[in-house]
C-alpha positions as CSV (number, residue, x, y, z in Angstrom):
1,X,0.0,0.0,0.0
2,X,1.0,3.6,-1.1
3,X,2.0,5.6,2.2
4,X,-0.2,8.9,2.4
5,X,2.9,10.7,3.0
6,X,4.1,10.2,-0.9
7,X,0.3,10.5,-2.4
8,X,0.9,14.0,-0.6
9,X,4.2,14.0,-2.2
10,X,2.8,13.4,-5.3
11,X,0.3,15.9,-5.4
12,X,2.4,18.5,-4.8
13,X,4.6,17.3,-7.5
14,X,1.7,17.2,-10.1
15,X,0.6,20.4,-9.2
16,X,3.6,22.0,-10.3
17,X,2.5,20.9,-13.8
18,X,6.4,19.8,-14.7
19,X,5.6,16.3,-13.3
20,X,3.1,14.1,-14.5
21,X,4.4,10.5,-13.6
22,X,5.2,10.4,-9.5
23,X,4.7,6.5,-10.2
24,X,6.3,3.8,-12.6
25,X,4.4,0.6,-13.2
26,X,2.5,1.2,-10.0
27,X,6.0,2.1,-7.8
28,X,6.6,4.9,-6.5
29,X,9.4,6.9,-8.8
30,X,10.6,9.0,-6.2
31,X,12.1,9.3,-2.5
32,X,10.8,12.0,-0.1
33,X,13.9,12.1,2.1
34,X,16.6,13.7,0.0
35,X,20.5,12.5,0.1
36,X,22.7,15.1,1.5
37,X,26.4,15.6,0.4
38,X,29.0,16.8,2.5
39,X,30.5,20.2,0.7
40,X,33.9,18.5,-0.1
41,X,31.8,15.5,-1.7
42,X,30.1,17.4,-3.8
43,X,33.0,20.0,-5.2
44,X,35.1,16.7,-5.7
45,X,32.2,15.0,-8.2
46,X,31.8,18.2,-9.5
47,X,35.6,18.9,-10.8
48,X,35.8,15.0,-11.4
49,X,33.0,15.8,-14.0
50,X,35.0,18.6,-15.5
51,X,38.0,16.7,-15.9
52,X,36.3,13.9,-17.4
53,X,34.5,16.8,-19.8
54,X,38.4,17.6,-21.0
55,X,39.1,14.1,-22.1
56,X,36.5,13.9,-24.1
57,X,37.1,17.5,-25.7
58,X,40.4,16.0,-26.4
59,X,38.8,12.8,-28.0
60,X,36.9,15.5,-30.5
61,X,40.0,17.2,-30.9
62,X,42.0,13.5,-31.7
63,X,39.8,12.4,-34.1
64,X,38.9,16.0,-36.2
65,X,42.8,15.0,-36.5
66,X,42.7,11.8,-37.4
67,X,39.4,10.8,-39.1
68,X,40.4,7.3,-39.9
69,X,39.4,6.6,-36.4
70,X,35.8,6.8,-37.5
71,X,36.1,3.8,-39.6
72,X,38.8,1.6,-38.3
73,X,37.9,2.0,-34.4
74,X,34.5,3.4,-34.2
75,X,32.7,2.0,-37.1
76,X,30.4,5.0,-37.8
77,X,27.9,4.6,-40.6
78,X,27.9,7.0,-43.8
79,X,25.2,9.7,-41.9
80,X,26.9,9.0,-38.5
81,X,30.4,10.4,-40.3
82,X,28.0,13.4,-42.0
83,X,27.2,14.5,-38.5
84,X,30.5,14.4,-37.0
85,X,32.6,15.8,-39.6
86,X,29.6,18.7,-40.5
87,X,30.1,19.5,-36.4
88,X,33.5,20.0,-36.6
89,X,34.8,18.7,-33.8
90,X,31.7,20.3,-31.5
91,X,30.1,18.4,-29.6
92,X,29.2,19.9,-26.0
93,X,26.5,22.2,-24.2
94,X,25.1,20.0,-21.7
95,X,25.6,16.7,-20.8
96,X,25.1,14.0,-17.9
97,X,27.5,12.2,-16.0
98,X,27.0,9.2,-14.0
99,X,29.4,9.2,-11.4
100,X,29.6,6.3,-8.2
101,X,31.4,6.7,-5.4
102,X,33.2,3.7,-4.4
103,X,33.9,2.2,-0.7
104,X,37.4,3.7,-1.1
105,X,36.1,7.4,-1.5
106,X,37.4,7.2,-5.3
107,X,34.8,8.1,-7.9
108,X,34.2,6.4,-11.2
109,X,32.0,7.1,-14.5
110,X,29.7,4.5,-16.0
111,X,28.4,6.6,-18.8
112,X,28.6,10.0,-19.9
113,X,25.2,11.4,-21.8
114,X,26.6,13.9,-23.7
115,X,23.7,13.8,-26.7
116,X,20.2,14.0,-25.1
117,X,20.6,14.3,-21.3
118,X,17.8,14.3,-19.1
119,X,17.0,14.9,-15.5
120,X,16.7,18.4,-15.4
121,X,13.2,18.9,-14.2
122,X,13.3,16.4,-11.7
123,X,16.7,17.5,-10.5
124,X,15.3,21.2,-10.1
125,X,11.9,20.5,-8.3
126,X,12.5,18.1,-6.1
127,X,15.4,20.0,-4.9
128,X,13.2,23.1,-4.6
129,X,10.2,20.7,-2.6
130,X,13.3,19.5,-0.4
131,X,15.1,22.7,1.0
132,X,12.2,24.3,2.0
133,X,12.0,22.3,5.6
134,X,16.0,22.3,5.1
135,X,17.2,26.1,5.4
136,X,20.5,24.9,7.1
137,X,21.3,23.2,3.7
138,X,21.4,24.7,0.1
139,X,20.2,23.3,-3.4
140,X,23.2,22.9,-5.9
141,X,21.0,23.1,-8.6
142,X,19.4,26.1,-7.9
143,X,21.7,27.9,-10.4
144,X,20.7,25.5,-13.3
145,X,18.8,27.8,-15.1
146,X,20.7,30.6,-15.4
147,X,24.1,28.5,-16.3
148,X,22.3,26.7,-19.2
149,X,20.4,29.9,-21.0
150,X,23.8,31.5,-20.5
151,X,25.6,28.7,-22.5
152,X,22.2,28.6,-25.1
153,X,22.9,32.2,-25.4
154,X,26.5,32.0,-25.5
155,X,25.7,29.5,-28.6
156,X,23.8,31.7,-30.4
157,X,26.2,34.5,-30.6
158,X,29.0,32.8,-31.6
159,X,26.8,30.0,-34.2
160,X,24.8,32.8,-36.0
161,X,26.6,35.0,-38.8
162,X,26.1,38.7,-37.9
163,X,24.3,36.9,-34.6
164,X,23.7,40.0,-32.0
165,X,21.2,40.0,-29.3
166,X,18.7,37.2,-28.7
167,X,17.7,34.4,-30.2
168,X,15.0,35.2,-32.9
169,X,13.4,31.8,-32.1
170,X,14.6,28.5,-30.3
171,X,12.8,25.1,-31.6
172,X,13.2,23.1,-29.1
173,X,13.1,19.6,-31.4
174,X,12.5,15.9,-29.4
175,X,10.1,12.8,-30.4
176,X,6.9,14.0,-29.7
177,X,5.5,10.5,-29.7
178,X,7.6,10.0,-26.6
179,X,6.0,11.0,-23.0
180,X,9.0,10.4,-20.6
181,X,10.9,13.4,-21.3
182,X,8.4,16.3,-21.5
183,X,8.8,17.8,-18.2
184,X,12.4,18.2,-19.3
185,X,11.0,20.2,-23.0
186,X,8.2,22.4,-20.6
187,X,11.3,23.3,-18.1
188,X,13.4,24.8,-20.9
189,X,10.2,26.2,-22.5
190,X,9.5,27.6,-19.3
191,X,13.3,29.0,-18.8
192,X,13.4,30.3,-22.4
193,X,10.1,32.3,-22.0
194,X,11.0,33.7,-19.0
195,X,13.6,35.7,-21.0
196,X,11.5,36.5,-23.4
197,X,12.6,33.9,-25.9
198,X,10.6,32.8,-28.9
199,X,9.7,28.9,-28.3
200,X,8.5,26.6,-30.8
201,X,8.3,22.7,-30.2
202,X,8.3,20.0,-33.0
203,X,9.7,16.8,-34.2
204,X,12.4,16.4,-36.8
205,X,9.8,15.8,-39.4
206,X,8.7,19.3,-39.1
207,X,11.6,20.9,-40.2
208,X,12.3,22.3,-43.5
209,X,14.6,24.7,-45.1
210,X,12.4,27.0,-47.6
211,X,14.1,29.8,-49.2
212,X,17.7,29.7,-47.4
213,X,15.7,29.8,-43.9
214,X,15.3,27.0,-41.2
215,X,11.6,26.6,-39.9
216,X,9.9,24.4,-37.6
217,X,6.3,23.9,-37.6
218,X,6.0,26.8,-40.6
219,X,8.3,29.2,-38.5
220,X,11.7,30.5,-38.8
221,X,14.2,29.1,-36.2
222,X,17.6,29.9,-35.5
223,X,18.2,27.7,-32.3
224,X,17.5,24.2,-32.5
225,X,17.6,22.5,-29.2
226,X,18.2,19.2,-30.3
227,X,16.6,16.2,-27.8
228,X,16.3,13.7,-30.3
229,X,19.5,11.4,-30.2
230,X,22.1,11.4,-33.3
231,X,22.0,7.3,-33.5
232,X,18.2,8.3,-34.3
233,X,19.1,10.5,-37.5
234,X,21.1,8.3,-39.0
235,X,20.7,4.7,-40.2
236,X,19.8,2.2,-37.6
237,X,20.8,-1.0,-37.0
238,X,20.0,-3.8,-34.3
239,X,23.1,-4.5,-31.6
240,X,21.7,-7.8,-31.1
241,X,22.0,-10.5,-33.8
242,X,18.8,-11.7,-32.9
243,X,17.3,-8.6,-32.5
244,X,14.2,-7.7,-35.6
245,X,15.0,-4.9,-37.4
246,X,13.4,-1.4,-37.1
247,X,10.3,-0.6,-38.6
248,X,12.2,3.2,-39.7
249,X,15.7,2.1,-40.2
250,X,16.5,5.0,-42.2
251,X,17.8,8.3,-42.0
252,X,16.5,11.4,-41.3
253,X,17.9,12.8,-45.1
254,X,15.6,15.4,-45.5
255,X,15.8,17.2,-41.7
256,X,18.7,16.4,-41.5
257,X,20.0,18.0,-44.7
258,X,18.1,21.0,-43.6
259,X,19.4,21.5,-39.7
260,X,23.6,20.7,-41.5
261,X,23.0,23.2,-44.3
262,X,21.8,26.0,-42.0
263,X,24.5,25.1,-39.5
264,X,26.7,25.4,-42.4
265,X,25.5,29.0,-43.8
266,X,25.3,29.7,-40.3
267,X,21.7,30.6,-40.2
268,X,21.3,28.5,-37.6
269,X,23.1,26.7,-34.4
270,X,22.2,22.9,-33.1
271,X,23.0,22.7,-29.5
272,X,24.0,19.9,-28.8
273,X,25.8,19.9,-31.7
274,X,25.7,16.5,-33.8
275,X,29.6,15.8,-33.0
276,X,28.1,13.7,-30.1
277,X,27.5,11.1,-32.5
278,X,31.1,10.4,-31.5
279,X,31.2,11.5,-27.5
280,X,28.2,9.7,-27.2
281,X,29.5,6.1,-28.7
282,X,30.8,4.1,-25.8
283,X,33.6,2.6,-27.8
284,X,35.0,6.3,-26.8
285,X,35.9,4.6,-23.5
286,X,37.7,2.0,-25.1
287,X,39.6,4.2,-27.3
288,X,41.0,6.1,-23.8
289,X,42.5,2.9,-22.9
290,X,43.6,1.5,-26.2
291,X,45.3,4.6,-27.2
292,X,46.3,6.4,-23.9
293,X,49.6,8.1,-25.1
294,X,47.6,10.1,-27.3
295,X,46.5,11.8,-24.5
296,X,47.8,14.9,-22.3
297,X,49.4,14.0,-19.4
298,X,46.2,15.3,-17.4
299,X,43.6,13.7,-19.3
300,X,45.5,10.5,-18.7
301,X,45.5,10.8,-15.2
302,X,41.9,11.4,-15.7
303,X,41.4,7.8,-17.7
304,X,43.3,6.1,-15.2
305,X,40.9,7.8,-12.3
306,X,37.5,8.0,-13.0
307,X,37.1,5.8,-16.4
308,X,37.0,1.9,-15.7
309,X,39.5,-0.2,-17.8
310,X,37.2,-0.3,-20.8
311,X,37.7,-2.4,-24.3
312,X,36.1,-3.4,-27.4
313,X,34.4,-6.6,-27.6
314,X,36.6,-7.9,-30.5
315,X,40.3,-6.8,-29.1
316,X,39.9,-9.0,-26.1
317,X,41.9,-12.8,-26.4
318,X,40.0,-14.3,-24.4
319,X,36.2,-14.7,-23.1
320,X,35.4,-12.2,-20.4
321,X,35.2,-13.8,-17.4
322,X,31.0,-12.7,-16.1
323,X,32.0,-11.7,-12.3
324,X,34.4,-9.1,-13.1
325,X,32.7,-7.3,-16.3
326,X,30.0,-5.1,-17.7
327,X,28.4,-5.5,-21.2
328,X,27.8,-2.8,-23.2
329,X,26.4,-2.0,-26.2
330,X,27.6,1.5,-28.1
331,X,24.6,3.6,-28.2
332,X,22.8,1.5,-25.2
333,X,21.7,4.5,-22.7
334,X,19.8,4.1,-19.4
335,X,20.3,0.8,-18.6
336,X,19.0,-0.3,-21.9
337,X,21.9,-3.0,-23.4
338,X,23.7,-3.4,-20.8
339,X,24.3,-7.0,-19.2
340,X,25.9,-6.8,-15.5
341,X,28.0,-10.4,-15.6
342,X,28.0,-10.3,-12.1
343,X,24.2,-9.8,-11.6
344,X,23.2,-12.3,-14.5
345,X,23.5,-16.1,-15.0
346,X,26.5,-17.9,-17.2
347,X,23.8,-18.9,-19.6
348,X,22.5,-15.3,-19.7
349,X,25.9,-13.9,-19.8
350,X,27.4,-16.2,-22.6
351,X,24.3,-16.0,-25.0
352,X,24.9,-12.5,-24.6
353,X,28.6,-12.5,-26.1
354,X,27.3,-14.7,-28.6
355,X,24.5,-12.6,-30.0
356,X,26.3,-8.8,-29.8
357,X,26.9,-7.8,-33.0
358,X,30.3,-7.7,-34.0
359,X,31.6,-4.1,-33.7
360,X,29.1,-2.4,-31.7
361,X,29.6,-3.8,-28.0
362,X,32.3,-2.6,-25.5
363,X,33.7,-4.8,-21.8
364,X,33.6,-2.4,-18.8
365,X,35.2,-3.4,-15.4
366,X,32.9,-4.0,-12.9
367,X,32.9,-1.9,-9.8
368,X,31.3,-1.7,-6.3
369,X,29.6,1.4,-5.4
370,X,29.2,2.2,-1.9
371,X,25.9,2.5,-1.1
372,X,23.6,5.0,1.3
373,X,24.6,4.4,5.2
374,X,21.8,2.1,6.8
375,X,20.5,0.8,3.0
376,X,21.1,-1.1,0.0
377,X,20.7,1.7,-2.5
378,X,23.7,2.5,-4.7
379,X,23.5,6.3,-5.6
380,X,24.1,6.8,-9.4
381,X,25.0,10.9,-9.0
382,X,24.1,12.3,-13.0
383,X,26.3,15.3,-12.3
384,X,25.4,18.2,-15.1
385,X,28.1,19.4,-17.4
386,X,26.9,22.9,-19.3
387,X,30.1,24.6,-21.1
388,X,32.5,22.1,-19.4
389,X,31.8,23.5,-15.7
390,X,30.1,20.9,-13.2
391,X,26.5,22.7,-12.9
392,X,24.4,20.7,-10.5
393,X,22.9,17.3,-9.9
394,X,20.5,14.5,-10.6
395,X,20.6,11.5,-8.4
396,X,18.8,8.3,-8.7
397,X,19.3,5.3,-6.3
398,X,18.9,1.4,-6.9
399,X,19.9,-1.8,-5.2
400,X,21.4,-2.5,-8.9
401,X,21.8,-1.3,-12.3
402,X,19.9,2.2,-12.7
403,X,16.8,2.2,-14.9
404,X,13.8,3.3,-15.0
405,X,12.1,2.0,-12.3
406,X,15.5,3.4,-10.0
407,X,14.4,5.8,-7.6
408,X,15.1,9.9,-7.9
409,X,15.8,11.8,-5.0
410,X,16.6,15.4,-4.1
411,X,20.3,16.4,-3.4
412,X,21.1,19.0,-1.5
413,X,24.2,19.6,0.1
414,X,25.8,20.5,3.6
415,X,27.5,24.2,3.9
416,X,30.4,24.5,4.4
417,X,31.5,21.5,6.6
418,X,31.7,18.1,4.6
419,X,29.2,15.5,6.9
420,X,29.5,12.6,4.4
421,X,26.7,11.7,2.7
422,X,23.2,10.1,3.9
């Protein structure tokens, strides 16, 4: 039985009108009590973020250098390459990191979303809902807003020839036939409007270039706030072997065309750019550890930090043993293609290896998060990135993998004095 404490919860949360879904297959999707970081805790995810966010600039810068990479290591397909190399090397605005802390204070990354990151809503109000019985405590995320229309705005100018003052409209472009994320699209509408932004929502099939000039639903854009992932405008593929194939396997030409060709004139900016096609592709991980030296000597202590040994699925000589690895398909996001050997069965785990398809699958070391004091739940902190600096948090917990039935709770943290984390 639902306690009347979280249908109270709940009702608050809907009447906020960001929120539509306090419950998930009949659970309850979020925690009342919020976890609380000691100041030093959360300053020490926060650069670990940043310096992650430099590795992977100097990834983008690597392979604008060399873009043999995109074939021999990555395996892009023809439209995958057309993104990257019409981004030139951009690739950041905002993005998500998934940090753990581990029983030994260090911190490691599982995945960085660096092409459609989410969270924001929930991240913003429940904080807000949290601090107000909390004064002795303060909300990291309460300077979200003003950190990511600076970067949008920031974008702008420096994306848009002759580009001077503000945006003449931002599309804000996602799959409209998808529910999860709209609290996310009416908390950027929300932002944007409050600053007097122009905001028009629509899919990618409702963009068209007509006369030199980018529209979305019939009207002129020159933002396009891209939450509609790259791996989706491009051909698509199935990473299982066994897997049926899409019922729309093929590109986006025709948006597509339109969005690159504006970004090209620069009539128009794409934030986040389309050069996540490569950020986002886990084999990036394995391409840290295959190729370190290619690295500064910073971003290498970075690798060797926060990023678990990572490899491709076809370098490895020998069958990865289940207890000590992590399965992991390229574009696989929120635990969707990802097989935990140590939390699966040797018959699951070995008809797993048998039936990735070749090329698209990355081994990731297995590590043990520490979880909440007094509880099983392993915090997954989704630390924001916007213009490289550490901008707030989104934390989910879950007894294993995250996914979407893990719960979200507030984080707030303790000022100034670092009281661990609860």
């Amino acid at each position: 039985m639902i306690p009347q404490s979280y249908v109270s919860f709940a009702e608050e949360l809907l009447r906020s009108c960001l929120i539509n879904d306090p419950w998930v297959e009949g659970r309850e999707r979020f925690r009342i009590d919020p976890v609380v970081l000691g100041a030093t805790a959360y300053e020490r995810l926060m650069r670990s973020a940043e310096g992650i966010g430099r590795v992977y600039e100097e990834l983008a810068r690597i392979v604008l250098r060399e873009p043999q990479w995109l074939d021999t290591f990555f395996h892009l397909t023809p439209y995958q390459k057309l993104m990257w190399l019409a981004s030139e090397g951009r690739w950041h605005g905002i993005a998500r990191l998934d940090l753990f802390v581990l029983n030994d204070g260090s911190i490691r990354m599982c995945e960085m979303n660096s092409d459609t990151p989410s969270g924001e809503a929930e991240a913003v109000l429940l904080n807000r809902l949290a601090l107000r019985d909390r004064s002795a405590l303060r909300d990291p995320n309460a300077d979200l807003e003003r950190a990511f229309c600076s970067m949008v705005s920031s974008c702008h100018l420096a994306g848009i020839r002759r580009g001077t003052g503000r945006p003449q409209r931002i599309g804000i472009v996602y799959p409209t036939e998808m529910t999860e994320d709209l609290s996310m699209i009416s908390l950027y509408e929300q932002w944007f409007e409050r600053r007097g932004w122009p905001v028009g929502l629509g899919s990618p099939f409702n963009l068209l270039r007509t006369h030199g000039t980018l529209t979305l639903m019939g009207e002129p854009v020159d933002v396009i706030l891209r939450h509609y992932k790259t791996d989706w405008w491009g051909e698509r593929y199935p990473a299982w072997t066994d897997e049926e194939e899409f019922a729309d396997p093929d590109p986006l030409t025709g948006p597509l065309a339109a969005v690159l060709q504006s970004e090209l004139d620069r009539s128009a900016v794409v934030i986040n750019p389309f050069g996540t096609v490569l950020t986002q592709n886990k084999l990036a991980m394995a391409f840290f550890w295959r190729f370190p030296e290619k690295f500064s000597p910073a971003a290498q202590r970075a690798i060797r930090s926060f990023i678990p040994e990572t490899y491709r699925l076809e370098d490895l000589v020998s069958t990865p043993d289940r207890t000590n690895w992590v399965l992991k398909s390229d574009y696989g996001c929120e635990g969707d293609e990802v097989v935990v050997g140590p939390w699966v069965s040797d018959d699951v785990w070995r008809e797993s290896l048998e039936k990735a398809v070749p090329g698209r699958w990355v081994v990731q070391r297995f590590f043990e998060a520490k979880a909440l004091e007094g509880s099983d739940l392993l915090p997954n902190f989704g630390v924001f990135l916007i213009g490289g600096r550490g901008a707030g948090v989104y934390t989910r917990l879950s007894s294993q993998a995250t996914d979407c039935l893990s719960l979200t709770a507030a984080t707030l943290v303790d000022h100034p004095a670092d009281a661990g984390t609860h």
